[in-house]
C-alpha positions as CSV (number, residue, x, y, z in Angstrom):
1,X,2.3,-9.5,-24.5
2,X,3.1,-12.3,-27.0
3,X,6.3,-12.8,-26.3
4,X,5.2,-13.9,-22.4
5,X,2.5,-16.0,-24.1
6,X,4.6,-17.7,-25.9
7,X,7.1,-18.4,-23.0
8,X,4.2,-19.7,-21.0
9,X,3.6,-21.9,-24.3
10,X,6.9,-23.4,-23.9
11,X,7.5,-23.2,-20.5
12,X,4.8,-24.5,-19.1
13,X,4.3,-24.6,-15.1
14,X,2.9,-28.6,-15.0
15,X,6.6,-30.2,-15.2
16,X,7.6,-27.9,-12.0
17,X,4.8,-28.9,-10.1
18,X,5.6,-32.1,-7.7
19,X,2.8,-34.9,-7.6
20,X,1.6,-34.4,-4.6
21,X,1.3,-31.1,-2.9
22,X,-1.0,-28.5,-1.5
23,X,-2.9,-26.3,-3.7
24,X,-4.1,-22.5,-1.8
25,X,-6.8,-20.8,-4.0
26,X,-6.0,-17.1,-5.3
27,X,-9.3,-15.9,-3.4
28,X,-8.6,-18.1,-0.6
29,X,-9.1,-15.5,2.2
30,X,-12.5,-14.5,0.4
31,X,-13.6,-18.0,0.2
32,X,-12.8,-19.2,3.6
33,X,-10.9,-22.5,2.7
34,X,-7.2,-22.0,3.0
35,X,-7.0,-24.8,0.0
36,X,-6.8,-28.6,-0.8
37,X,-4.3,-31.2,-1.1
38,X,-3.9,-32.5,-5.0
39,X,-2.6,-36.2,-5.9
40,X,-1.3,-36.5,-9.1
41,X,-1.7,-40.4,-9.3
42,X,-4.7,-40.5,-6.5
43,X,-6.8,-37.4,-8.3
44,X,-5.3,-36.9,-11.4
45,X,-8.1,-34.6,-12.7
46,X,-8.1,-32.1,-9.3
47,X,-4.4,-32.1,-9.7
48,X,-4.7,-30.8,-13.4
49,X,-7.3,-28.1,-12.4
50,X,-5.6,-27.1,-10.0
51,X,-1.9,-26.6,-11.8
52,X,-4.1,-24.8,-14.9
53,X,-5.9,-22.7,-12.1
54,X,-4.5,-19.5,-10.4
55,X,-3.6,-21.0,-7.1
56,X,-0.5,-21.0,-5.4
57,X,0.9,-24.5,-4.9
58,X,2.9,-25.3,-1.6
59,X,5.7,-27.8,-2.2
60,X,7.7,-27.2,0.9
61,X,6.9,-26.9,4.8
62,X,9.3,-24.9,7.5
63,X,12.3,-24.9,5.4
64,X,11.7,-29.2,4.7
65,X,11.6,-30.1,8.7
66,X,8.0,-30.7,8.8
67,X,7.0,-33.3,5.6
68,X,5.0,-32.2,2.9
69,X,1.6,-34.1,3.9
70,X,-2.0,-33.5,3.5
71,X,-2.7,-33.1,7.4
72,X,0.7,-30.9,7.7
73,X,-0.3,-28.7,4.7
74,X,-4.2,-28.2,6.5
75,X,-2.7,-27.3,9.8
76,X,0.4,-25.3,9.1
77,X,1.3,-21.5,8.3
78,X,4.5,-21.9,7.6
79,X,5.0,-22.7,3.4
80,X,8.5,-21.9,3.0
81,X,8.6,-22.7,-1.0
82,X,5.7,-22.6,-3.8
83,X,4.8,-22.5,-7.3
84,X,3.2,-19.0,-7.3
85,X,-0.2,-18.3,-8.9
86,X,0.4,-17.7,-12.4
87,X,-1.1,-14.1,-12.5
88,X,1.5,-12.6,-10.2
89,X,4.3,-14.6,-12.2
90,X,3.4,-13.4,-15.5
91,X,2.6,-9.7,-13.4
92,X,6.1,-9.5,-12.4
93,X,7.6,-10.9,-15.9
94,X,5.6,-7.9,-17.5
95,X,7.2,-5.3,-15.2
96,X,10.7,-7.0,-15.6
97,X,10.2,-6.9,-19.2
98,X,13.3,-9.0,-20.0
99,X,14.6,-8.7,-23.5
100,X,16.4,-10.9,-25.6
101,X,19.6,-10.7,-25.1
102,X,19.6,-9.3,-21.4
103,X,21.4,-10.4,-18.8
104,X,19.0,-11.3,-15.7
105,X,19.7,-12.1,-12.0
106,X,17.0,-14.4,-10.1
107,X,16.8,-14.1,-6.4
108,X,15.0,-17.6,-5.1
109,X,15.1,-20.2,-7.6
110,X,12.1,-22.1,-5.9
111,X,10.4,-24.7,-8.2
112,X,12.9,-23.4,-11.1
113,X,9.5,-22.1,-13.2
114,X,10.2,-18.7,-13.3
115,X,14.1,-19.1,-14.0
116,X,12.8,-21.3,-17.0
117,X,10.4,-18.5,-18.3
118,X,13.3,-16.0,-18.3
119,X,15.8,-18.4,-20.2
120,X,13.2,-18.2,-22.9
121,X,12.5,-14.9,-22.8
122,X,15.9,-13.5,-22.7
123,X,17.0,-16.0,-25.2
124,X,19.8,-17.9,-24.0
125,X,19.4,-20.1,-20.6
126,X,23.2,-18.7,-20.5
127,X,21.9,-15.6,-19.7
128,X,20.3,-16.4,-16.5
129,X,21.9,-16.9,-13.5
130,X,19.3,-17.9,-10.5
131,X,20.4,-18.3,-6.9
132,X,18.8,-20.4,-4.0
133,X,19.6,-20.2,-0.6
134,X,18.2,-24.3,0.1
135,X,20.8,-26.8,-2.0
136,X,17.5,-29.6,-1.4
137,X,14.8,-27.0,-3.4
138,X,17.9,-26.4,-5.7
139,X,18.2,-29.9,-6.5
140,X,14.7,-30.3,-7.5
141,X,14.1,-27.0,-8.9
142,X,17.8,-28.2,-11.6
143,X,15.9,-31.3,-11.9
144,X,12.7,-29.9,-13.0
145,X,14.5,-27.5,-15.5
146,X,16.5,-30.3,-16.9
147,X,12.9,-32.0,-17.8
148,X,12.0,-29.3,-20.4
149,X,15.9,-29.2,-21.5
150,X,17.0,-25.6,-19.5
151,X,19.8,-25.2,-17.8
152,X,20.5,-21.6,-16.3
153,X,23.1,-21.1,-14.4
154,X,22.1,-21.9,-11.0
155,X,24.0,-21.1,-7.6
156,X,23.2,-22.2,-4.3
157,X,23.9,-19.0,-1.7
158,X,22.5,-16.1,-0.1
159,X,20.6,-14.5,-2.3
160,X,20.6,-11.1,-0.3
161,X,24.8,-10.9,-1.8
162,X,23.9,-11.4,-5.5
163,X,25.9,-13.2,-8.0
164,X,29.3,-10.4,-7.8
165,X,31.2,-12.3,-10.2
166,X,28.6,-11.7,-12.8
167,X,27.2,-8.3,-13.8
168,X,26.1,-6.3,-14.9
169,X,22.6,-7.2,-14.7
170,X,19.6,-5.8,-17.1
171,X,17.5,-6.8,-14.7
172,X,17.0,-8.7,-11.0
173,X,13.6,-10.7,-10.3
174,X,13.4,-11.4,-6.6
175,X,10.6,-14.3,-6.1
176,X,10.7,-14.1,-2.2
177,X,9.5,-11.0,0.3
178,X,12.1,-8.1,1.0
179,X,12.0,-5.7,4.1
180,X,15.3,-4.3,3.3
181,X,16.7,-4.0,0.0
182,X,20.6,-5.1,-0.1
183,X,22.2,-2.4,-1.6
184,X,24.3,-5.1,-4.3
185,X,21.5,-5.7,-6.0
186,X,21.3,-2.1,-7.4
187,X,25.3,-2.2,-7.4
188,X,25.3,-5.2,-9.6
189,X,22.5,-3.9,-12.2
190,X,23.6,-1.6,-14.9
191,X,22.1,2.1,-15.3
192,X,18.4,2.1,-16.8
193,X,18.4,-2.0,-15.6
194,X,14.9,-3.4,-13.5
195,X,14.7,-4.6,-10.1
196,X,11.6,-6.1,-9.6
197,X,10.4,-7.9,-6.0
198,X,7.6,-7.8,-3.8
199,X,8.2,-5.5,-0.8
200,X,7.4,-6.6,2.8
201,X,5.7,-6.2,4.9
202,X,3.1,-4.1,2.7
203,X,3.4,-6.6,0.2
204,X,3.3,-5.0,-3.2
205,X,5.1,-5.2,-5.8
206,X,7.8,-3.1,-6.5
207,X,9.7,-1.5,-10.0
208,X,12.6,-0.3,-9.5
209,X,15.0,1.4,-12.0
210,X,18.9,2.1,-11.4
211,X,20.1,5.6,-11.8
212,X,23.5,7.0,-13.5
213,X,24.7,8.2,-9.2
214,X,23.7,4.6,-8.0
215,X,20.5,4.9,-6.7
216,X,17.5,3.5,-7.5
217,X,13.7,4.2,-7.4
218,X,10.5,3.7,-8.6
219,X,7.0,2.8,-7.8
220,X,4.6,0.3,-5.9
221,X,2.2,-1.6,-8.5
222,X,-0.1,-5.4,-7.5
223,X,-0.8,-6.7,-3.9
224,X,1.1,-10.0,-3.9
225,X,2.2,-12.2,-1.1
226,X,5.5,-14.1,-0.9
227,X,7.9,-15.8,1.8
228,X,10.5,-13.6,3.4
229,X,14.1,-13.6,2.0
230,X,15.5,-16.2,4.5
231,X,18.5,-14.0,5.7
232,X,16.0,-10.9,6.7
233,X,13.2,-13.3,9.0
234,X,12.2,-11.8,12.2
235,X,11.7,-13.7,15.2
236,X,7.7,-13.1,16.3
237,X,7.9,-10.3,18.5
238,X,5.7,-10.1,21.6
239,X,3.1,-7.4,22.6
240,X,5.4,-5.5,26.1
241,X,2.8,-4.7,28.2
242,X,2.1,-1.5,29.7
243,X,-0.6,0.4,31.8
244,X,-3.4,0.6,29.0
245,X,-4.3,3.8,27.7
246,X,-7.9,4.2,26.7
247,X,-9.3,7.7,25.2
248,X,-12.7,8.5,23.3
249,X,-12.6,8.5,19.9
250,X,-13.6,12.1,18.2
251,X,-13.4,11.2,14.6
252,X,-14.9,8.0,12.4
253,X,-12.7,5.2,12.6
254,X,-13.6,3.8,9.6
255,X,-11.2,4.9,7.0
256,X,-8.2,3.5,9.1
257,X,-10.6,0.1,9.4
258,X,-11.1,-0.1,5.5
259,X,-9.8,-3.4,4.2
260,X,-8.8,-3.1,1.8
261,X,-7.4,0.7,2.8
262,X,-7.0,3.3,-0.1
263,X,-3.8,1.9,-2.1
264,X,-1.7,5.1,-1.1
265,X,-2.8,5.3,2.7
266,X,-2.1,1.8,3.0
267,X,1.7,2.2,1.8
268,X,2.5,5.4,4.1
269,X,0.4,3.4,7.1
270,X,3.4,0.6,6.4
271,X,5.8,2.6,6.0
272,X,5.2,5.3,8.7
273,X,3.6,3.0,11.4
274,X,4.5,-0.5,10.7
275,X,1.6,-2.3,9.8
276,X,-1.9,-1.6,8.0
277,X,-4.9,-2.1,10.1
278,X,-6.5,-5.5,10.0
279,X,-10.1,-6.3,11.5
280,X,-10.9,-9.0,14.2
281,X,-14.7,-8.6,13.7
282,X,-17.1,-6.3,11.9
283,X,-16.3,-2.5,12.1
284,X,-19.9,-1.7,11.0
285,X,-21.5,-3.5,14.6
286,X,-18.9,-2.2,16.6
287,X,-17.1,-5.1,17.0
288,X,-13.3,-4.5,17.4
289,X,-10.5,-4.0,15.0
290,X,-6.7,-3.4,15.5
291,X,-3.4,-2.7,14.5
292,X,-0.3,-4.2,15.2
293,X,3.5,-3.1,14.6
294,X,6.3,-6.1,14.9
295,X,3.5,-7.6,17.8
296,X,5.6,-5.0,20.4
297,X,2.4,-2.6,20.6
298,X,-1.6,-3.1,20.2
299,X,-4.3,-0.9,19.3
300,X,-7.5,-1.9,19.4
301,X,-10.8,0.0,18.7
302,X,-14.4,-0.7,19.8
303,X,-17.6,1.2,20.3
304,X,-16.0,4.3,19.7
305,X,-13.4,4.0,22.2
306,X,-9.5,3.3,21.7
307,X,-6.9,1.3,23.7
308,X,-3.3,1.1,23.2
309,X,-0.7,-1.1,25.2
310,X,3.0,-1.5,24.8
311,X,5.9,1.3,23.9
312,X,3.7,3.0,20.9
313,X,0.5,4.1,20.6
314,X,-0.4,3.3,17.4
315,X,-4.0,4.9,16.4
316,X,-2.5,7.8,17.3
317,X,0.5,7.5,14.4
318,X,-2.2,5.9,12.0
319,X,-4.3,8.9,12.7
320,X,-1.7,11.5,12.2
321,X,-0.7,9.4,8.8
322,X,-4.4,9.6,7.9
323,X,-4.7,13.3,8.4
324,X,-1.6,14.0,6.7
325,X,-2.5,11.7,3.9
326,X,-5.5,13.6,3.5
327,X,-4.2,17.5,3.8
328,X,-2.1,16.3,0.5
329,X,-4.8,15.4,-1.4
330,X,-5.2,11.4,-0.5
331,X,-2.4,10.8,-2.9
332,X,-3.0,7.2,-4.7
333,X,0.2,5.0,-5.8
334,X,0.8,7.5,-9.0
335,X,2.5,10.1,-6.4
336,X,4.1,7.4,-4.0
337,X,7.4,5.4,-4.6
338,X,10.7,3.5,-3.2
339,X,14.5,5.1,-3.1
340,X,17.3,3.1,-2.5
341,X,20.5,4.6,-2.3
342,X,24.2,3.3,-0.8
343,X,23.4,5.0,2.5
344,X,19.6,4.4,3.0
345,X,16.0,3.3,1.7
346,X,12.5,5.3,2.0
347,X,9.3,5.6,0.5
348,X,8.2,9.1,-0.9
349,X,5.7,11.1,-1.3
350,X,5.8,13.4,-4.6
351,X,9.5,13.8,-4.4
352,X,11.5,10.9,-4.9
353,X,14.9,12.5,-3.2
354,X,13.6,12.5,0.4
355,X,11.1,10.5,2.5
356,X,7.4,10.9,2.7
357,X,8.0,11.2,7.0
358,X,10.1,14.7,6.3
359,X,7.8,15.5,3.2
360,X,4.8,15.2,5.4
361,X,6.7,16.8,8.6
362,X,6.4,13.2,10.5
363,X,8.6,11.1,12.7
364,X,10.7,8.6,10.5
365,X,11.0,5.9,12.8
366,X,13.1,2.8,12.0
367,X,11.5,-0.2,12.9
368,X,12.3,-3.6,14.4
């Protein structure tokens, strides 16, 4: 896409990226080191590799309470702003497909990278208008705009409420995770417009086009990982304990223990029970593996045995899923996609007008 190669030619992510800051490998799960701290003026070389490199780049911890440090970044799990990895910037740029000309709404302004990118590619930094929720990122992110001579329009609020006075949109690009869709977003984006945004807590990325009748669907594309939309975090819930139930396993555990899953299980396993599995060990010794949902129930699986505590038993819904799944076919991402409409929000299974839980005869559950 030449266009996007030229924006990244213009706009390039080095002025966005603050001197010091912690730098988390694209592969960093794979590699086993969760990153390194760069130094612009201490290591200027490492801090250049690592702003040409793929990696996500922390600049801000727990919302700015905890400082930005090299022994904070190490310890903590809580980045609450980055400069994402430049393949999943330039992967939701290509599915936004932003034309010159069109009007574009940006939901988290963060370093102000992307919001530059889309000033050049729509053509006129007029055309832009980018919203973030923290007036301190906002201040930097103007400032770092300002250094390569781009000023979109930029408003500190809510993100989650739009920008009402200003549509329509041709397209929104949402830069932070999104359990629930609000609704103005597809109200404030004209028919045939793109919503783009990465949808939690799977996460993929997500296409969405608006409808004529308001509604808006489409389909689920990369794995990506992003910080929840402020307004729609979840206190940590914790595991209720109950009498645990323990039963003998009858089928091969394995396919709900593959990580990662098939691409279309893993979607209807998020959807329909809450969260995918994860593994605590290695499947293939028999060492144990789980699932969680919203930390409120626990499954966990070992030498061919099951137990399940709190108000769900959740192998039990992964199984059905998984059986289900499989008596269609083992439908991949091509037959799965996202509905909004004014009224309610679903992921389907072949037809995009009702939910995969009625289309596969399941319980649609709502969930904390």
């Amino acid at each position: 896409m030449a266009h996007l190669a030229d924006a990244l030619i213009h706009v390039p992510r080095y002025p966005f990226i603050p001197r010091r800051a912690w730098a988390a490998p694209a592969a960093a799960g794979a590699s086993g080191t969760r990153g390194r701290w760069i130094d612009r003026d201490a290591e200027p070389d490492a801090w250049w590799r690592a702003v040409w490199s793929d990696a996500a780049i922390y600049t801000q911890l727990d919302d700015g309470a905890t400082p930005l440090t090299a022994a904070n970044a190490a310890k903590t799990f809580a980045p609450t702003c980055s400069a994402s990895s430049p393949s999943l910037v330039t992967a939701f740029l290509r599915h936004l497909a932003p034309g010159h000309g069109d009007r574009v709404l940006e939901v988290g302004t963060g370093t102000g990278w992307t919001a530059g990118l889309l000033s050049y590619l729509t053509g006129d930094q007029r055309n832009v208008t980018t919203i973030e929720v923290d007036a301190g990122l906002a201040a930097v992110a103007e400032g770092n705009l300002r250094s390569v001579g781009i000023s979109p329009r930029l408003v500190v609020g809510d993100g989650a409420a739009g920008a009402p006075s200003q549509p329509p949109f041709d397209g929104v690009h949402v830069t932070c995770g999104v359990r629930d869709i609000p609704y103005q977003w597809v109200e404030q984006t004209r028919p045939d417009g793109v919503i783009v945004l990465p949808h939690a807590p799977l996460t993929r990325l997500l296409r969405l086009t608006v409808g004529e009748n308001g509604t808006a669907s489409g389909s689920f594309h990369e794995v990506c990982s992003y910080m929840l939309l402020r307004a729609q975090r979840r206190p940590v819930s914790r595991l209720e304990r109950t009498e645990p139930r323990i039963r003998e396993l009858d089928t091969d555990p394995e396919p709900l223990l593959r990580v990662p899953a098939e691409p279309g299980l893993e979607v209807l396993l998020s959807d329909l029970v809450g969260e995918i599995p994860f593994i605590t060990g290695d499947p293939g010794s028999g060492e144990c593996a789980g699932i969680l949902s919203s930390g409120t129930s626990h499954a966990t699986v070992e030498d061919g045995r099951v137990t399940q505590t709190g108000p769900r038993d959740l192998w039990d819904e992964a199984e059905e899923v998984h059986r289900a799944w499989r008596a269609r076919g083992s439908p991949g991402l091509d037959r799965i996609g996202f509905t909004v409409t004014p009224e309610r929000q679903y992921v389907w299974l072949d037809d995009p007008s009702v939910s995969a839980a009625h289309t596969l005869g399941m319980v649609e559950r709502r969930l904390p």
